[in-house]
N, C-alpha and C positions, 0 to 999 in steps of 0.2 A: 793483148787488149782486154780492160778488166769489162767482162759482161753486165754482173750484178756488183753490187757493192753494198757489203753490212756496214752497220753500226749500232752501238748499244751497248756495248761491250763493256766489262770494268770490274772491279773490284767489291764483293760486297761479304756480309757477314751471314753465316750458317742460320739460314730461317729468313731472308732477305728475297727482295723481288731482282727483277733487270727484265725491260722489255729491250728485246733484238729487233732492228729494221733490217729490211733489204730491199734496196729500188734496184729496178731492173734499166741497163743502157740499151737494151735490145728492143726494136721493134717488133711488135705483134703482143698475142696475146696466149701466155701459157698457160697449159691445161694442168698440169702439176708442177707446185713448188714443193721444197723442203728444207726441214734444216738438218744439217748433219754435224755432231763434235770429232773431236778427236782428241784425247788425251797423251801427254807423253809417255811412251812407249807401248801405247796400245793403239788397234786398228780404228780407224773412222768407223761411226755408226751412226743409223737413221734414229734419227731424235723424232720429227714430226714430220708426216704429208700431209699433202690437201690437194684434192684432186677437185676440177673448179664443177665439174658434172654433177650435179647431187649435193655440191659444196659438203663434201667429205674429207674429214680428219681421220689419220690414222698414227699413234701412239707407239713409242718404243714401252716396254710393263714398266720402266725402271725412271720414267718421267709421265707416265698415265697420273691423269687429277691434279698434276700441279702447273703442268705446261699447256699451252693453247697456242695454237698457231691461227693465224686469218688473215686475210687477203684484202686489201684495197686496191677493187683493179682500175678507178679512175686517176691512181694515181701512181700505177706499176709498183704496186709496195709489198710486202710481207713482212708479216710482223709474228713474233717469237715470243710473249708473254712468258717469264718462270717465276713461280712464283714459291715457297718454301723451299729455297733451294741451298743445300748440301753442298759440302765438301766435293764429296766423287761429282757432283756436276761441273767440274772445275776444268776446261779444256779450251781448243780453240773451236769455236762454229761458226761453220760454212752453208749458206744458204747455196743451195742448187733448185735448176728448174727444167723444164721442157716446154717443145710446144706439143711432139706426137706419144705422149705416153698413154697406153690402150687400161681401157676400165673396165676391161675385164679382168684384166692383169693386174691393174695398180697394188690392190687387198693387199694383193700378193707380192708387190717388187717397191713398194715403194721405198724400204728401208734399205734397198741395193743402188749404190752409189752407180752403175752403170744404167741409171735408166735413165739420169741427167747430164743431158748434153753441156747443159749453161752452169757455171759457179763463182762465187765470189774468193776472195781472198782471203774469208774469216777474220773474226775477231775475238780477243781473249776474254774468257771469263774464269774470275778469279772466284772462289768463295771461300773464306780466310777470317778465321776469328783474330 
């Protein structure tokens, strides 16, 4: 059963935007989403959090200043703004979420694919001159 479902995905050119969505099909209301990529033949990693406490973002160094993540919670959505975006940003990304991820912790684990229970199916993003 698909939980969350992205979209935004596609094809653009080196120095190019692409905003990512993700509605969530899950009832309630999560305390942190994120998005995570993954490239071919390399491990998934935490691209963005956002912890809804304090309405806190947290940054992978290698997407800090160009990416923004934010939350529309009247409408269960997350949203993935990139914007100057590269080659090596070229991967599939997968929004995940929670509803019990702890704030003291978060600083700390957000970028750890185990602290989200909930995920989408990803979508590609191409960046291709």
């Amino acid at each position: 059963q698909v939980q969350l479902v992205e979209s935004g995905g596609g094809t653009v050119q080196p120095g190019g935007s692409l905003r990512l969505s993700c509605v969530s099909r899950v009832s309630g209301h999560f305390n942190s989403v994120a998005w995570f990529r993954q490239a071919p033949g390399k491990e998934r990693e935490g691209v963005a959090g956002h912890y809804y406490s304090g309405n806190s973002a947290y940054y992978a160094d290698s997407v800090e200043g160009r990416f923004t993540i934010s939350r529309d919670e009247s409408k269960s959505l997350v949203f993935l703004q990139m914007n100057a975006l590269e080659p090596e940003d070229t991967a599939v990304y997968y929004c995940a979420a929670d509803f019990s991820s702890r704030w003291s912790s978060y600083p700390y684990t957000w970028h750890d694919a185990t602290t989200y229970k909930y995920w989408g199916q990803g979508t590609q993003v191409t960046v291709s001159s």
